[in-house]
mmCIF file as gemmi writes it, N, C-alpha and C atoms, coordinates in Angstrom:
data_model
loop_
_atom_site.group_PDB
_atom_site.id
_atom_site.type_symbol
_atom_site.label_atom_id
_atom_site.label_alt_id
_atom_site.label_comp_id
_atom_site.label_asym_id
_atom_site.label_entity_id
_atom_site.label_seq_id
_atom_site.pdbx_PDB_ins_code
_atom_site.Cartn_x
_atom_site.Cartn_y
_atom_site.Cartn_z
_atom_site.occupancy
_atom_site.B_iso_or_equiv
_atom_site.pdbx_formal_charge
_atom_site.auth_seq_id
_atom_site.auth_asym_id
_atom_site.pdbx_PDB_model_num
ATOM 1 N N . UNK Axp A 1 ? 107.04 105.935 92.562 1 0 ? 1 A 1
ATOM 2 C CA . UNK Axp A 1 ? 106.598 105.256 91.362 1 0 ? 1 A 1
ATOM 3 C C . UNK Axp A 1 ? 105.528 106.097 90.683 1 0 ? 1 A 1
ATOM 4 N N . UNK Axp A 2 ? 105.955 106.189 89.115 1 0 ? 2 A 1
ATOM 5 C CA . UNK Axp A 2 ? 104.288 107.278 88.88 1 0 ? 2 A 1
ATOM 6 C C . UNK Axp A 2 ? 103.741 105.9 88.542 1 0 ? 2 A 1
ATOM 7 N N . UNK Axp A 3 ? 102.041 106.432 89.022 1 0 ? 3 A 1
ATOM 8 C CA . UNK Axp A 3 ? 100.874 106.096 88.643 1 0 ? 3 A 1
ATOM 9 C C . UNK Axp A 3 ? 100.194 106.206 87.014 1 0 ? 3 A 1
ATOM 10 N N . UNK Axp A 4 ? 99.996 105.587 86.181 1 0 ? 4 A 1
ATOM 11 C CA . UNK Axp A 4 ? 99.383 105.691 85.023 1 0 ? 4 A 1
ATOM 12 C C . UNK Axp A 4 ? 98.238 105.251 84.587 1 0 ? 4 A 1
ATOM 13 N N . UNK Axp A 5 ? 97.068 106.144 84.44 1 0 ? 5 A 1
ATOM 14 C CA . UNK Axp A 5 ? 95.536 104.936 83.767 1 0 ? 5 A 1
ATOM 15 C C . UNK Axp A 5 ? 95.887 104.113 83.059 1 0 ? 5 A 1
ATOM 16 N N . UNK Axp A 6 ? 95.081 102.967 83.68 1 0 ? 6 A 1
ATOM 17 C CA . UNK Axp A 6 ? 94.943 101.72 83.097 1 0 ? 6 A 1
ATOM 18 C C . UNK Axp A 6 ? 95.967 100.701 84.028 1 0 ? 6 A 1
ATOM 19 N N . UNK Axp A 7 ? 96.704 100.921 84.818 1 0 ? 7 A 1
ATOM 20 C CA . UNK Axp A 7 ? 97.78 100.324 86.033 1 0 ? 7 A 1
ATOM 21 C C . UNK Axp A 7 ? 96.688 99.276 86.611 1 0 ? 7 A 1
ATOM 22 N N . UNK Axp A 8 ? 96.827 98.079 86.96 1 0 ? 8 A 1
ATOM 23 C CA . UNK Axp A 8 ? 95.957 97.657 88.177 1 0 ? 8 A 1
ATOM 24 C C . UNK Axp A 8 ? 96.654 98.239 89.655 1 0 ? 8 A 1
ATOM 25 N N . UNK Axp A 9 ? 96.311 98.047 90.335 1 0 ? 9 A 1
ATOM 26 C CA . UNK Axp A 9 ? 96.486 98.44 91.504 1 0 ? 9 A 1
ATOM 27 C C . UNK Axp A 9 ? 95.965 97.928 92.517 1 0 ? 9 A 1
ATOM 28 N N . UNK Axp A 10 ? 96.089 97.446 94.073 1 0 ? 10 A 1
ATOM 29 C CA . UNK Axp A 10 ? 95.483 97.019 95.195 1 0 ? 10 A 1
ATOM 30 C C . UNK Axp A 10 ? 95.752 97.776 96.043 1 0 ? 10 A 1
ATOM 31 N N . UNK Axp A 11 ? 94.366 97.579 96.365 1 0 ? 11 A 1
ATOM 32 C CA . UNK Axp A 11 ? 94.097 98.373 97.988 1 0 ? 11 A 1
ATOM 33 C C . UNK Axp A 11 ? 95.055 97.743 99.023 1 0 ? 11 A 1
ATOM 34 N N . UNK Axp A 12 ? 95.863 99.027 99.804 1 0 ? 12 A 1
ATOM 35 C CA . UNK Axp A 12 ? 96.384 98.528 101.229 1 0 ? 12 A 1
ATOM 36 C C . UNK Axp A 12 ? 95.46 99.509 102.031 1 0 ? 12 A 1
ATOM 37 N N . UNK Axp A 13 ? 94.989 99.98 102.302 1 0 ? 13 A 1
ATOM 38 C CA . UNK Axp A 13 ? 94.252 100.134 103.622 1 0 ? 13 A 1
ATOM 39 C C . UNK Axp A 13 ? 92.859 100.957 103.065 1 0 ? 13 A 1
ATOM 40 N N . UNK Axp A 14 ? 92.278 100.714 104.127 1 0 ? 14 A 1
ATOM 41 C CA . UNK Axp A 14 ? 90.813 100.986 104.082 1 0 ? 14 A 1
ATOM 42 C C . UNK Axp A 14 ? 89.628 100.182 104.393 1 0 ? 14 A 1
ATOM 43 N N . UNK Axp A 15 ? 88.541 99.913 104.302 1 0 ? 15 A 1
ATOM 44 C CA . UNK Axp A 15 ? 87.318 98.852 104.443 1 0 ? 15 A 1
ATOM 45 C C . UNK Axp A 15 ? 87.696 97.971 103.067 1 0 ? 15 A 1
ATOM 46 N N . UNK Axp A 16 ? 88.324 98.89 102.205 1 0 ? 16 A 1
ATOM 47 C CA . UNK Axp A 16 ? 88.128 97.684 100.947 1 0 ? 16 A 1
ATOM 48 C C . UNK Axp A 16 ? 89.884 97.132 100.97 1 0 ? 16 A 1
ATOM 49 N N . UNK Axp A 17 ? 90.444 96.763 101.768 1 0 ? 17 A 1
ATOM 50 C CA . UNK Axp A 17 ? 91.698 96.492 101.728 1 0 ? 17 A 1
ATOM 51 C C . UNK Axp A 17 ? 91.917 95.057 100.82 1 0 ? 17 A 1
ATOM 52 N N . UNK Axp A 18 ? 93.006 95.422 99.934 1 0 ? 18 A 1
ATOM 53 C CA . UNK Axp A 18 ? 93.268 93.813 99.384 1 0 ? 18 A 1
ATOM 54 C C . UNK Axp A 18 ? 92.233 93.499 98.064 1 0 ? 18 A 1
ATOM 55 N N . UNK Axp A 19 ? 91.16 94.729 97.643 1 0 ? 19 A 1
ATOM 56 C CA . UNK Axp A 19 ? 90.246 94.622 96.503 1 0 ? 19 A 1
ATOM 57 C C . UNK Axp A 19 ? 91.292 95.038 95.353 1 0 ? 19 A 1
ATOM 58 N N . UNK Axp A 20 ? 91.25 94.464 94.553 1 0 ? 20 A 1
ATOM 59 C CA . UNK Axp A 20 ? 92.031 94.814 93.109 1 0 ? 20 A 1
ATOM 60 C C . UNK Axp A 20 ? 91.446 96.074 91.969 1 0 ? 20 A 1
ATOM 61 N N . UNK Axp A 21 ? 91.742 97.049 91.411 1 0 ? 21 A 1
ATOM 62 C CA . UNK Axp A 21 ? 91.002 98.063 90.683 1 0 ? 21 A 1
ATOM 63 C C . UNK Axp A 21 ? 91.954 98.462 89.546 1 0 ? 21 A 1
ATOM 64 N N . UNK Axp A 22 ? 91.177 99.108 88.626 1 0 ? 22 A 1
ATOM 65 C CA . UNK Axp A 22 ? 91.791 99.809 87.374 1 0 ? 22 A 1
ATOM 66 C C . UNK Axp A 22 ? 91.927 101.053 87.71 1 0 ? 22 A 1
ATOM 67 N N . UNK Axp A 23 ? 93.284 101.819 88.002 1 0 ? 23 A 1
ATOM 68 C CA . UNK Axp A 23 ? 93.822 103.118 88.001 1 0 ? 23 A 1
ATOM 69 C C . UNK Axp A 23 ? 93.039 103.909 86.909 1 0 ? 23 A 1
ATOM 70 N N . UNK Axp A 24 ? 92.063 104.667 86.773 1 0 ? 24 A 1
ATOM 71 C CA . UNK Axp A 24 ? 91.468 105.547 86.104 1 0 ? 24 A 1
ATOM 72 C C . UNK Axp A 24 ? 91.8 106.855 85.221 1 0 ? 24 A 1
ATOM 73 N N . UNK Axp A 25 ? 91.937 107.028 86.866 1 0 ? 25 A 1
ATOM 74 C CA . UNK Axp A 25 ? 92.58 109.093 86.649 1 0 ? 25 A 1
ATOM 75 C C . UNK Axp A 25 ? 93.44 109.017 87.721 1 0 ? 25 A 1
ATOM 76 N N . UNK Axp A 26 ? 94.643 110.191 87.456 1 0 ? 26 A 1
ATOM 77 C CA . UNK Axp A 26 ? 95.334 110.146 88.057 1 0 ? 26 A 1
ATOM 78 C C . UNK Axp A 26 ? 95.667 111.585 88.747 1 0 ? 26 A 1
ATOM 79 N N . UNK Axp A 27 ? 95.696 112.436 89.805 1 0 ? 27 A 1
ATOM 80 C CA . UNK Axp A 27 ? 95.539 113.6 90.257 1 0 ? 27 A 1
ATOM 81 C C . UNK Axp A 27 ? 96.677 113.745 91.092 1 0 ? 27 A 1
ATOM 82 N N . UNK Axp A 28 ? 97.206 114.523 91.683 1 0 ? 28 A 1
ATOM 83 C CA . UNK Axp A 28 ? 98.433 114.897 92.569 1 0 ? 28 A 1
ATOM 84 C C . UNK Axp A 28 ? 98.528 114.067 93.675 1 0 ? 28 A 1
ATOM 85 N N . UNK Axp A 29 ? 97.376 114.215 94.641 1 0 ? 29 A 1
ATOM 86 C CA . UNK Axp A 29 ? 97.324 113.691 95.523 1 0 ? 29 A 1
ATOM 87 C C . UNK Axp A 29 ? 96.811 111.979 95.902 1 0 ? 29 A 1
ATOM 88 N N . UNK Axp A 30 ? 95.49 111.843 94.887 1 0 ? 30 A 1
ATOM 89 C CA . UNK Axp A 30 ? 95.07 111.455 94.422 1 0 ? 30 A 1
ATOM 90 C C . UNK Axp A 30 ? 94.276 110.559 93.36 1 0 ? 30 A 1
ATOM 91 N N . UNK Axp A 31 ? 94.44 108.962 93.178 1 0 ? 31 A 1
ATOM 92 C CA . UNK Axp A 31 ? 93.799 108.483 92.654 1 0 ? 31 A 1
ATOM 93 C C . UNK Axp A 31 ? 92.196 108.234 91.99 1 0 ? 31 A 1
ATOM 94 N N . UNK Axp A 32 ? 91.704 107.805 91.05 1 0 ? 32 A 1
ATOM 95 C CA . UNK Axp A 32 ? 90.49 107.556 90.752 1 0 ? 32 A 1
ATOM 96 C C . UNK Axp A 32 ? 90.576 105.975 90.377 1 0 ? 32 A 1
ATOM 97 N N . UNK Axp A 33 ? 89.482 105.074 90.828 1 0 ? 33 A 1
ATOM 98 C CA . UNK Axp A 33 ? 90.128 103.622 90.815 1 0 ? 33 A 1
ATOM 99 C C . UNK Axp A 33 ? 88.449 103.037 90.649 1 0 ? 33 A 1
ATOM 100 N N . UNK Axp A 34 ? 88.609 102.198 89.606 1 0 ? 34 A 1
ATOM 101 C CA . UNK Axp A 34 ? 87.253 101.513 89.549 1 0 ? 34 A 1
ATOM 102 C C . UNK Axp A 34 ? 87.421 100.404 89.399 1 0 ? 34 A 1
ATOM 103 N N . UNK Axp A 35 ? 86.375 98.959 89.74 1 0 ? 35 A 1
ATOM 104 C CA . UNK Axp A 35 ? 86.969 97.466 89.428 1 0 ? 35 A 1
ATOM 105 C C . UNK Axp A 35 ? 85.802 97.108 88.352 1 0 ? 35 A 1
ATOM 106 N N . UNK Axp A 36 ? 84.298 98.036 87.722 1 0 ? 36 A 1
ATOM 107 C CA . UNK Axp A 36 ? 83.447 97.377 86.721 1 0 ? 36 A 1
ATOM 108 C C . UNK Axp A 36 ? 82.507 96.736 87.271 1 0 ? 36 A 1
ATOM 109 N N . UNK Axp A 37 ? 82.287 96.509 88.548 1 0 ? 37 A 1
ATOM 110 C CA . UNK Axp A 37 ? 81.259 96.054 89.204 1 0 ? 37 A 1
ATOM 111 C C . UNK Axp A 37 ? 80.863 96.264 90.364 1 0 ? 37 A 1
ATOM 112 N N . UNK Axp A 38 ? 81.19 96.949 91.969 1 0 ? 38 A 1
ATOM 113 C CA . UNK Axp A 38 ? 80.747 97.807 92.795 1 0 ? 38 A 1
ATOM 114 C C . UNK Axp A 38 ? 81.156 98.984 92.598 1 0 ? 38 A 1
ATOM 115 N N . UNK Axp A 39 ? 82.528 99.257 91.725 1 0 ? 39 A 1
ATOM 116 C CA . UNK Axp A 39 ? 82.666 100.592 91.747 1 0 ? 39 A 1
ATOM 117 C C . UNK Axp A 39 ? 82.675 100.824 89.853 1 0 ? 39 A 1
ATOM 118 N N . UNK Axp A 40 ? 81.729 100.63 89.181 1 0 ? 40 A 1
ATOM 119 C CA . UNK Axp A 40 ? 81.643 101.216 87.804 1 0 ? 40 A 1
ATOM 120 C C . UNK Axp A 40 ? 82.218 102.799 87.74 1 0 ? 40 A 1
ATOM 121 N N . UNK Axp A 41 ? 82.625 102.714 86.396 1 0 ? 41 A 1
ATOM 122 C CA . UNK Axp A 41 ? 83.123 104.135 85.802 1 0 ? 41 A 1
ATOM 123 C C . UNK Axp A 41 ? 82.548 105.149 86.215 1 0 ? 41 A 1
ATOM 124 N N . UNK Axp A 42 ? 81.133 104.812 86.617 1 0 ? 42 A 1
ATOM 125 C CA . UNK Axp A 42 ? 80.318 106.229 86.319 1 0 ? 42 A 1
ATOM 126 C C . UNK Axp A 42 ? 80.568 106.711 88.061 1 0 ? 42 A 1
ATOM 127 N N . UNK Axp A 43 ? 80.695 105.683 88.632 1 0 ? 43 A 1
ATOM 128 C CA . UNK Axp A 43 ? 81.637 106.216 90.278 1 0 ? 43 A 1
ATOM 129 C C . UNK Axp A 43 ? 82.404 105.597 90.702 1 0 ? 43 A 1
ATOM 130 N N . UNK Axp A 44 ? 83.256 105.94 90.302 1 0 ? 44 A 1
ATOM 131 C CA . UNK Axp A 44 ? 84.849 105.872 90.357 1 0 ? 44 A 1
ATOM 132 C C . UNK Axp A 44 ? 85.172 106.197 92.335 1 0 ? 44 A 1
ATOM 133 N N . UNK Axp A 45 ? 86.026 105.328 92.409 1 0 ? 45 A 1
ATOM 134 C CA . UNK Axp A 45 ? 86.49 105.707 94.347 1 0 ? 45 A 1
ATOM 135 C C . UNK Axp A 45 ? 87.654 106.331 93.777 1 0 ? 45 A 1
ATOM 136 N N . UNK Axp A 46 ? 87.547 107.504 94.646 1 0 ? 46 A 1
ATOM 137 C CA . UNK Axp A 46 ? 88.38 108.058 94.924 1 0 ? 46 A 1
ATOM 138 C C . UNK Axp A 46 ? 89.634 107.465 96.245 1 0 ? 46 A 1
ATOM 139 N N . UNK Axp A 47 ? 91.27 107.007 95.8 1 0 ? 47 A 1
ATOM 140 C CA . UNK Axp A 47 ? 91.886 106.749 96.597 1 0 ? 47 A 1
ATOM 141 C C . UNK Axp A 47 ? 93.051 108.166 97.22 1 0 ? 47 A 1
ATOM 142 N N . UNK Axp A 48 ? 93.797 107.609 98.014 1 0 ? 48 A 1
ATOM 143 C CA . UNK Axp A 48 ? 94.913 108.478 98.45 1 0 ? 48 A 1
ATOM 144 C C . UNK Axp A 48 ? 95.914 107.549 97.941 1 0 ? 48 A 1
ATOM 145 N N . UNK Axp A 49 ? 96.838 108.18 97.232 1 0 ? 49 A 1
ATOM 146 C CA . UNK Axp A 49 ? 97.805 107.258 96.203 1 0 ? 49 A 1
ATOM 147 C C . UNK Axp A 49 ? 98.973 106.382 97.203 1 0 ? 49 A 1
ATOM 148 N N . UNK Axp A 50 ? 98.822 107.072 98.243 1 0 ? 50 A 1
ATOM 149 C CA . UNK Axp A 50 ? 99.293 106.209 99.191 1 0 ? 50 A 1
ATOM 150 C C . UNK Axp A 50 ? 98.97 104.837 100.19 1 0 ? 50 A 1
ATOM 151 N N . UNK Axp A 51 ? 97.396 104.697 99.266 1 0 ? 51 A 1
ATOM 152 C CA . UNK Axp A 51 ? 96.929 103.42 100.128 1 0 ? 51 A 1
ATOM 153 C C . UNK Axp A 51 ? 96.685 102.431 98.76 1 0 ? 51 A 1
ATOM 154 N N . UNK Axp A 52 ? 97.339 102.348 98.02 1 0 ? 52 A 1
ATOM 155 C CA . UNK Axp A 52 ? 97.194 101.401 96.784 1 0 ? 52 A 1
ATOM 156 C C . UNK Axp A 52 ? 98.614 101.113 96.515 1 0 ? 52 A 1
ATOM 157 N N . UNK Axp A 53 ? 99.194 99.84 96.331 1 0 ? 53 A 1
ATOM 158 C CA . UNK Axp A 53 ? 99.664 99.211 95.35 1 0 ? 53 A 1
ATOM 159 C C . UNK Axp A 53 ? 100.047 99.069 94.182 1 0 ? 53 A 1
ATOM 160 N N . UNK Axp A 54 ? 100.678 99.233 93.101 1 0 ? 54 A 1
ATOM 161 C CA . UNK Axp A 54 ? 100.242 99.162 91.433 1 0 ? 54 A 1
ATOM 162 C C . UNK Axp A 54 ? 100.633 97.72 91.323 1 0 ? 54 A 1
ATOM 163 N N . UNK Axp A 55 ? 99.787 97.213 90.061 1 0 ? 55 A 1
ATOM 164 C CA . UNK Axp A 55 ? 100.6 96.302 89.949 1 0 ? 55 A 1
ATOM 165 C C . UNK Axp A 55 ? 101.497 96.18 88.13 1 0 ? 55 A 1
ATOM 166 N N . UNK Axp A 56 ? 102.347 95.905 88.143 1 0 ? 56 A 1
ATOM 167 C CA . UNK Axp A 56 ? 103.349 96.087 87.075 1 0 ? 56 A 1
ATOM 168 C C . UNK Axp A 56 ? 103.387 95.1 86.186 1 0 ? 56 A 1
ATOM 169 N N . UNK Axp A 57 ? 102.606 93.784 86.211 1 0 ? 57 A 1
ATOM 170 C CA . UNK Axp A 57 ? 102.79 92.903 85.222 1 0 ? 57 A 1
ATOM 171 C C . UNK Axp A 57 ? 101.519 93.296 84.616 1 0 ? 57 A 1
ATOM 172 N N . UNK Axp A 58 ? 100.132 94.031 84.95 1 0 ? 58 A 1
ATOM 173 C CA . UNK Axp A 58 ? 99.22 93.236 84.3 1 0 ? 58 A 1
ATOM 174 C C . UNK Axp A 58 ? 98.739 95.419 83.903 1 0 ? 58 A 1
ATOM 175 N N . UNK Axp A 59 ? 98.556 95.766 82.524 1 0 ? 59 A 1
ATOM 176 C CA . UNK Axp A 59 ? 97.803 96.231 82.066 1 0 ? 59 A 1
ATOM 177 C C . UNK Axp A 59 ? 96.724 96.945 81.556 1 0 ? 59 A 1
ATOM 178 N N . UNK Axp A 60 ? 95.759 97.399 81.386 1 0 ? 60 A 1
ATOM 179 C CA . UNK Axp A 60 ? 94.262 97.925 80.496 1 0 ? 60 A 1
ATOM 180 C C . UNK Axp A 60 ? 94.525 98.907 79.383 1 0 ? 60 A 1
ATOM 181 N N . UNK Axp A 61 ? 95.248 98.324 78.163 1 0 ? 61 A 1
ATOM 182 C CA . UNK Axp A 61 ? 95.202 99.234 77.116 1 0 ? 61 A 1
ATOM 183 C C . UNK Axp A 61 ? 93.965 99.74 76.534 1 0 ? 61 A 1
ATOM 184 N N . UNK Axp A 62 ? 94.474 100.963 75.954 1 0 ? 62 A 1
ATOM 185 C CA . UNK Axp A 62 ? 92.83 101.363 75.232 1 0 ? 62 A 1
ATOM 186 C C . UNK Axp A 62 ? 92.014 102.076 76.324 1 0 ? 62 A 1
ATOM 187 N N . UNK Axp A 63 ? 90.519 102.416 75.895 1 0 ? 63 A 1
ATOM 188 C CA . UNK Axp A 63 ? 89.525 103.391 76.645 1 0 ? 63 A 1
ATOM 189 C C . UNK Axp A 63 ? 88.942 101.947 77.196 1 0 ? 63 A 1
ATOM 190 N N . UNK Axp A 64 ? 89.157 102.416 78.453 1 0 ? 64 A 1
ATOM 191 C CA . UNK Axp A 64 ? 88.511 101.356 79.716 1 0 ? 64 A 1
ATOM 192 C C . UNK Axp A 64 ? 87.007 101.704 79.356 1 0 ? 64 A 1
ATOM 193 N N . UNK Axp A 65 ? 85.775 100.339 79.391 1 0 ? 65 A 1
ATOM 194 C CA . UNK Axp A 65 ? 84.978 100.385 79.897 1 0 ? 65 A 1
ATOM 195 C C . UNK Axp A 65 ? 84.271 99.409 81.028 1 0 ? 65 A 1
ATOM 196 N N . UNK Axp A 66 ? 83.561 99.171 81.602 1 0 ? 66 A 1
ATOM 197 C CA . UNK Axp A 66 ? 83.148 98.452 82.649 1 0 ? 66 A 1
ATOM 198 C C . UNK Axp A 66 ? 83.195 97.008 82.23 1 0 ? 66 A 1
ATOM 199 N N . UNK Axp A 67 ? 83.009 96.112 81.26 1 0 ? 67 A 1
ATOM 200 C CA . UNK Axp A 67 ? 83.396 95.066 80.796 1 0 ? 67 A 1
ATOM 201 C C . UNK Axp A 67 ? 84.936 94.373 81.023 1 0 ? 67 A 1
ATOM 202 N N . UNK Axp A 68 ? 86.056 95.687 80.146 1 0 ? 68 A 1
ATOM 203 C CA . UNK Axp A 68 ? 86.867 95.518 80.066 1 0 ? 68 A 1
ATOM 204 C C . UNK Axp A 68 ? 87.524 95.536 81.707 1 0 ? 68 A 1
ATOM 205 N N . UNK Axp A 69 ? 87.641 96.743 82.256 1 0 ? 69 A 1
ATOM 206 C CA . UNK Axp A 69 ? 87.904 96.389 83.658 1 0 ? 69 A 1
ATOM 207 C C . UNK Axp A 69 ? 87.403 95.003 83.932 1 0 ? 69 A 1
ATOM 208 N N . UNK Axp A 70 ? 86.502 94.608 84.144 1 0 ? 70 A 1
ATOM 209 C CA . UNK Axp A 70 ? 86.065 93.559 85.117 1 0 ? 70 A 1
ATOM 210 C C . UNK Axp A 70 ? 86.432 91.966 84.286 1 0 ? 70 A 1
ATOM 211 N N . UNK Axp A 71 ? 86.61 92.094 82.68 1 0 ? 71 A 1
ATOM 212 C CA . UNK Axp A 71 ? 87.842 91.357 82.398 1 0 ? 71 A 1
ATOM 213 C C . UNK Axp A 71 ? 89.374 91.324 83.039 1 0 ? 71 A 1
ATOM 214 N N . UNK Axp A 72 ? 89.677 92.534 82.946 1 0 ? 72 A 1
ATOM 215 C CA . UNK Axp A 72 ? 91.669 92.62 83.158 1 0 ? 72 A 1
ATOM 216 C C . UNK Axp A 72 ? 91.585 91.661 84.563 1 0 ? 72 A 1
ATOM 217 N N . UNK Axp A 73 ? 90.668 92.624 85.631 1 0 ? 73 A 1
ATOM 218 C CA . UNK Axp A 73 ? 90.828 91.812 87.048 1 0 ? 73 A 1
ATOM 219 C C . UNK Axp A 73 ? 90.591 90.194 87.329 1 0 ? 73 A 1
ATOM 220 N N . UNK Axp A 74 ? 89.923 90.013 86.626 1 0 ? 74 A 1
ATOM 221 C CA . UNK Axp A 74 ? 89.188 88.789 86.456 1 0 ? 74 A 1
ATOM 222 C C . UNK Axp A 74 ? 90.254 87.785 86.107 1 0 ? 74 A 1
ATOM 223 N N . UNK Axp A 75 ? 91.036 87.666 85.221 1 0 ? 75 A 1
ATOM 224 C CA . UNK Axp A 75 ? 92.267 87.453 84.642 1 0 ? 75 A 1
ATOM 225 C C . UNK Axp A 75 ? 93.447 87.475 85.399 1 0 ? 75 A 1
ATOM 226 N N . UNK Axp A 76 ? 93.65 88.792 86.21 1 0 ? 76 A 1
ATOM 227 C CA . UNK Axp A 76 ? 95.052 89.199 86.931 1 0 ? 76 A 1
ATOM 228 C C . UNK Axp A 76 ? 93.995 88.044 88.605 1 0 ? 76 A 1
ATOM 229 N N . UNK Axp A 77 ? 93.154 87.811 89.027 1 0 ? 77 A 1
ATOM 230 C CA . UNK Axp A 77 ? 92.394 87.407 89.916 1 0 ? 77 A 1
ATOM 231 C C . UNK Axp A 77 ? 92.468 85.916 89.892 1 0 ? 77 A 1
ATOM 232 N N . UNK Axp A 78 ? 92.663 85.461 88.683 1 0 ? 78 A 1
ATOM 233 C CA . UNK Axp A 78 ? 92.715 83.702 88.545 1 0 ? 78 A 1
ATOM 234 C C . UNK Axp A 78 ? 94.05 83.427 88.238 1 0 ? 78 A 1
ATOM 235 N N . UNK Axp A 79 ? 95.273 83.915 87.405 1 0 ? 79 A 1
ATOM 236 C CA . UNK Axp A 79 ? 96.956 83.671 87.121 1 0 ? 79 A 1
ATOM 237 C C . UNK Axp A 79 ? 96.692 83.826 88.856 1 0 ? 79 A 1
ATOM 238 N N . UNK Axp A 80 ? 96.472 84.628 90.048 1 0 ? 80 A 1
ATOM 239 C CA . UNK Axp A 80 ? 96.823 85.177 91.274 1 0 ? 80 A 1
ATOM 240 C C . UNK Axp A 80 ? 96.758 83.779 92.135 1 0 ? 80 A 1
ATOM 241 N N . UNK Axp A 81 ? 95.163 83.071 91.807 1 0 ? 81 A 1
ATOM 242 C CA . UNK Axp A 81 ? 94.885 82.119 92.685 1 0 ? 81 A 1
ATOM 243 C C . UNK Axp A 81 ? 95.551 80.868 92.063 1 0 ? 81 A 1
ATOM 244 N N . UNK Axp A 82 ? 96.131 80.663 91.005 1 0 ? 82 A 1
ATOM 245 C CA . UNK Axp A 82 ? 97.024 79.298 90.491 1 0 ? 82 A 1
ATOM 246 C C . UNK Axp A 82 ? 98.396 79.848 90.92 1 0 ? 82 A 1
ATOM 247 N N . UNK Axp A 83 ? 98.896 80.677 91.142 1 0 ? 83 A 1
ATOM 248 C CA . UNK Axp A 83 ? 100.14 80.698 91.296 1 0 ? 83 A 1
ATOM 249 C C . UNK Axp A 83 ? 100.579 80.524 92.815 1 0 ? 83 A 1
């Protein structure tokens, strides 16, 4: 599957397993993944594209900033817990 900024995505493995994030940057090996509030833009986690998820219904058009991330999730985080 390619990866594209602005994708949500979830963690499958790691300490932060199961945290939801905005696909950033996208590198060979390599993800850049921020959620706007432990991991802001300005430090971005670095993932292995193999321990994330994308997710395909939900979005971040436009230049992400820390607001907006922590809107999209916020959103894709509550449709998650009613459904």
């Amino acid at each position: 599957m390619k990866l594209e900024p602005g994708m949500l995505a979830v963690s499958k493995a790691g300490h932060d397993k199961g945290h939801v994030y905005v696909i950033i940057d996208v590198e060979e090996e390599y993800v850049y993944v921020a959620d706007g509030d432990l991991r802001p833009l300005r430090h971005m986690k670095r993932k292995n594209r193999k321990h994330i998820q994308p997710v395909l219904r939900v979005r971040l058009d436009g230049i992400p900033d820390d607001p907006a991330v922590r809107g999209i999730i916020r959103k894709f985080v509550a449709d998650q817990s009613r459904a």
